[in-house]
LUMVO-96894 format. One record per atom (N, C-alpha, C): atom name; x, y, z; residue number from 1. Coordinates in pm, whole numbers, plus 50000, padded with zeros to 5 digits. Example, Ala and Ser with C-alpha at 12.3 -4.5 7.8 and 13.67 -1.06 7.14 Angstrom:
ATOM  atom      x      y      z   nr
ATOM     N  51319  49431  50780    1
ATOM    CA  51230  49550  50780    1
ATOM     C  51320  49670  50780    1
ATOM     N  51285  49775  50708    2
ATOM    CA  51367  49894  50714    2
ATOM     C  51290  50003  50787    2
This chain:
ATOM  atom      x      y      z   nr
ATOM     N  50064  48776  49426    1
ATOM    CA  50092  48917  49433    1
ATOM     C  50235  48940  49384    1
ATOM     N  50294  49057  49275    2
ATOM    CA  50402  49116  49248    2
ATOM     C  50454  49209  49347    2
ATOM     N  50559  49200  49343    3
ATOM    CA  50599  49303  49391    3
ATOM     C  50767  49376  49307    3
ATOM     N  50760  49541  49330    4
ATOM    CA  50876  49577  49245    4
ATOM     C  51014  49549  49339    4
ATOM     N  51119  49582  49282    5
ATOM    CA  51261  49551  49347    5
ATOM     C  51275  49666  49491    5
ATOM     N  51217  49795  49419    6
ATOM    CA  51207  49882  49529    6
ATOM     C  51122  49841  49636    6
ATOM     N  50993  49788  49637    7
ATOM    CA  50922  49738  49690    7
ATOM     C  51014  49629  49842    7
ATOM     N  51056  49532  49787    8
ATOM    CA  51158  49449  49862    8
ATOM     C  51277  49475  49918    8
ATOM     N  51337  49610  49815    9
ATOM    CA  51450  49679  49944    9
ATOM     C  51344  49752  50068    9
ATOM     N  51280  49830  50027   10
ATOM    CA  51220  49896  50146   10
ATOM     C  51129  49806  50256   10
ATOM     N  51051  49710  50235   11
ATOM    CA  51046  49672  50287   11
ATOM     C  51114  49609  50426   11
ATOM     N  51224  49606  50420   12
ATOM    CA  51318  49602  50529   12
ATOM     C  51351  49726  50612   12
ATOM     N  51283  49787  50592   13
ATOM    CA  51336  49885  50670   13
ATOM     C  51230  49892  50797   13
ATOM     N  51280  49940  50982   14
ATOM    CA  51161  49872  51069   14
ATOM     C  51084  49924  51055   14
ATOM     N  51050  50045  50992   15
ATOM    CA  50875  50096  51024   15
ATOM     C  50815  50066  50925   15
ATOM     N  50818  49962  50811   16
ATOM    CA  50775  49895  50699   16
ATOM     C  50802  49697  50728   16
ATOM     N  50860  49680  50810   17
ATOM    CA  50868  49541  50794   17
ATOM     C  50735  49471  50862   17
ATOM     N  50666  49521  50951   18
ATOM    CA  50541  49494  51028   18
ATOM     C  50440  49462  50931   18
ATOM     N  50448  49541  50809   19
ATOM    CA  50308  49550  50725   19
ATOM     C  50280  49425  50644   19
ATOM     N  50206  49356  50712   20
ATOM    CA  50151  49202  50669   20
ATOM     C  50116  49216  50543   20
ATOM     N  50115  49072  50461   21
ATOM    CA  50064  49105  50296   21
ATOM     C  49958  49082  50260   21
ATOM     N  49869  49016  50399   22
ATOM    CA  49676  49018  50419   22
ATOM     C  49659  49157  50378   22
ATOM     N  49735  49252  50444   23
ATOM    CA  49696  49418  50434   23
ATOM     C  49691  49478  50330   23
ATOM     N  49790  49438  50266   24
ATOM    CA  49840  49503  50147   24
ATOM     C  49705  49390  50043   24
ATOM     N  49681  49265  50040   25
ATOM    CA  49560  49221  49950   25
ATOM     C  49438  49298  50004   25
ATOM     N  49422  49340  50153   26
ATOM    CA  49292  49411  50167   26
ATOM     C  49266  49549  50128   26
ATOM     N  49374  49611  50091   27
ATOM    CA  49391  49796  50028   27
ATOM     C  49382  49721  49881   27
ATOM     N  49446  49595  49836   28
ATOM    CA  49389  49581  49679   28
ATOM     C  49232  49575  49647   28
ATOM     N  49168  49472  49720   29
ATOM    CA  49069  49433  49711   29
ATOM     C  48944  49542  49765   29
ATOM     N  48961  49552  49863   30
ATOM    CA  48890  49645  49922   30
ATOM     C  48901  49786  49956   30
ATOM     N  48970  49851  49860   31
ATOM    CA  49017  50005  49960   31
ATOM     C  48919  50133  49989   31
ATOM     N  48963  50172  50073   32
ATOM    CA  48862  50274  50105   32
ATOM     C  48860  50390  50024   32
ATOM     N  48977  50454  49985   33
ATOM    CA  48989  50519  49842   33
ATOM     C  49067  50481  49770   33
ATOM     N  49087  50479  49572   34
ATOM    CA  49146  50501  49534   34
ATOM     C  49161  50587  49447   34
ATOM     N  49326  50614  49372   35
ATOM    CA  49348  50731  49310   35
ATOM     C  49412  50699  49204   35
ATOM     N  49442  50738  49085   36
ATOM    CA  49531  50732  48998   36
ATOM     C  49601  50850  48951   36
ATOM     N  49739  50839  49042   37
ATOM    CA  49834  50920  48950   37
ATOM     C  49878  50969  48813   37
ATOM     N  49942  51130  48789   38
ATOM    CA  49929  51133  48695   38
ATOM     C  50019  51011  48578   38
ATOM     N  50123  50990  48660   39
ATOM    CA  50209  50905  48583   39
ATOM     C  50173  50753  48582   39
ATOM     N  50059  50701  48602   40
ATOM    CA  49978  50588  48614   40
ATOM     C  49922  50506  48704   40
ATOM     N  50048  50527  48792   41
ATOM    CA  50035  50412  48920   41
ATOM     C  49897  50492  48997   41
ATOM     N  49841  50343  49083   42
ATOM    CA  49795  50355  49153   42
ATOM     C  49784  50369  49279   42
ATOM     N  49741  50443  49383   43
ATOM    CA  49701  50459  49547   43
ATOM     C  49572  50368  49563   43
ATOM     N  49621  50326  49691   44
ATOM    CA  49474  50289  49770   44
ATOM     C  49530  50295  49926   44
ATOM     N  49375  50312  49980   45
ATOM    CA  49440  50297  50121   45
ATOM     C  49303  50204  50201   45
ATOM     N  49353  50140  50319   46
ATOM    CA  49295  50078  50386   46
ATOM     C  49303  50106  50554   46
ATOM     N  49199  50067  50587   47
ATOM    CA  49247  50106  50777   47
ATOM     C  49243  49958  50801   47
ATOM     N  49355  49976  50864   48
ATOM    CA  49410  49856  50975   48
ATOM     C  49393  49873  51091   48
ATOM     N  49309  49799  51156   49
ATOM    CA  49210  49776  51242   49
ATOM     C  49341  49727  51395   49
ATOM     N  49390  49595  51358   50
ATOM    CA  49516  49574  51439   50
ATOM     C  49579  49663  51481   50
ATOM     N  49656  49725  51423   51
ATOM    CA  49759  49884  51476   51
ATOM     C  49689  49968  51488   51
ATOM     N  49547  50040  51427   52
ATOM    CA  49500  50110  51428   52
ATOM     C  49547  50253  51349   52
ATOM     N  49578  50231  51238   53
ATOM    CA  49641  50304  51109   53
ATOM     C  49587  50282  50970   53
ATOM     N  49606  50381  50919   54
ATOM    CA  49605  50355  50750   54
ATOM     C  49673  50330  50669   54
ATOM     N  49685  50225  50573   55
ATOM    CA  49821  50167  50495   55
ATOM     C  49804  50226  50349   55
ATOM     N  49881  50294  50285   56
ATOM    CA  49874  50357  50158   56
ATOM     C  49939  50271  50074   56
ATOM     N  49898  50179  49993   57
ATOM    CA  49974  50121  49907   57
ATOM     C  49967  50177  49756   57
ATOM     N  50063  50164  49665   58
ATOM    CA  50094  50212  49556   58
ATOM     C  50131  50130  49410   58
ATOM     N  50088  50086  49362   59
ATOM    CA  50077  49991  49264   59
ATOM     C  50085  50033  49136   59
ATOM     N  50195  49946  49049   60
ATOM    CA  50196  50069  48931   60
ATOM     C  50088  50019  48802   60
ATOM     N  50088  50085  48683   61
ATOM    CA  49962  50113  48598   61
ATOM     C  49906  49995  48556   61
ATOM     N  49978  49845  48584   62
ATOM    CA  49920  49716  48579   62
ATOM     C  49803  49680  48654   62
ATOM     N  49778  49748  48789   63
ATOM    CA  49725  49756  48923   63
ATOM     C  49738  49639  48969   63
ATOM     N  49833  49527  48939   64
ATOM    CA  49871  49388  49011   64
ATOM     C  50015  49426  49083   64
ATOM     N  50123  49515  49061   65
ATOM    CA  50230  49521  49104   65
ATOM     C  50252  49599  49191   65
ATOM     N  50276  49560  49338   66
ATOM    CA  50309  49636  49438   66
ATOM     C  50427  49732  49415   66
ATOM     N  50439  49892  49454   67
ATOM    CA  50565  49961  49409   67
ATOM     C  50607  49992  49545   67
ATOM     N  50482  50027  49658   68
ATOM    CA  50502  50075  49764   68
ATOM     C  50393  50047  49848   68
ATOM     N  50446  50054  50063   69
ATOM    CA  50340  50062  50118   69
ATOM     C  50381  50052  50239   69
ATOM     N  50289  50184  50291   70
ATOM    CA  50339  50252  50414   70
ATOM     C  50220  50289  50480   70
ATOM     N  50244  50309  50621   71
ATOM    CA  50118  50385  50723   71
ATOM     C  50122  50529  50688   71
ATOM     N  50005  50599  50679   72
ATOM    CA  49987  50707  50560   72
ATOM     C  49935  50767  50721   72
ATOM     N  50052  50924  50794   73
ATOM    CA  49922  50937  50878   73
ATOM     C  49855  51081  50851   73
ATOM     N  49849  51083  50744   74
ATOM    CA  49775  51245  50701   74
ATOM     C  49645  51208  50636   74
ATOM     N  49629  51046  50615   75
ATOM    CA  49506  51013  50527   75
ATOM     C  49410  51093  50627   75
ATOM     N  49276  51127  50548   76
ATOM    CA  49166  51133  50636   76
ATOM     C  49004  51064  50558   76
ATOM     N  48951  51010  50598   77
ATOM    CA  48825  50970  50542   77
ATOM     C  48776  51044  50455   77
């Protein structure tokens, strides 16, 4: 898995450091929706079953490179 530079600063921050990178391969592999922005990158999101949340990850127009990924709580099914 890639990830961008932004990706690895934010990650440190505490309400992003929790988010395992099983999670982030299961919103790749499996997501429950995805979207493509107009400027390329991609959304997906997954429910995390553990915390009991949805993780929005953001991947840009390669769809291998992580840009972003956060608990999304406005998603809805």
């Amino acid at each position: 898995m890639k990830f961008t530079q932004y990706f690895l600063y934010t990650r440190n921050r505490p309400d992003r450091s929790c988010i395992k990178e099983e999670w982030i391969q299961d919103a790749i592999d499996n997501p429950l929706r995805t979207k493509v922005q107009k400027d390329g990158r991609i959304r997906k999101w997954v429910y995390v079953k553990e915390v009991d949340k949805y993780l929005r990850i953001i991947l840009l127009s390669d769809g291998k490179t992580v840009h972003n990924a956060f608990f999304d709580r406005n998603f809805q099914e």
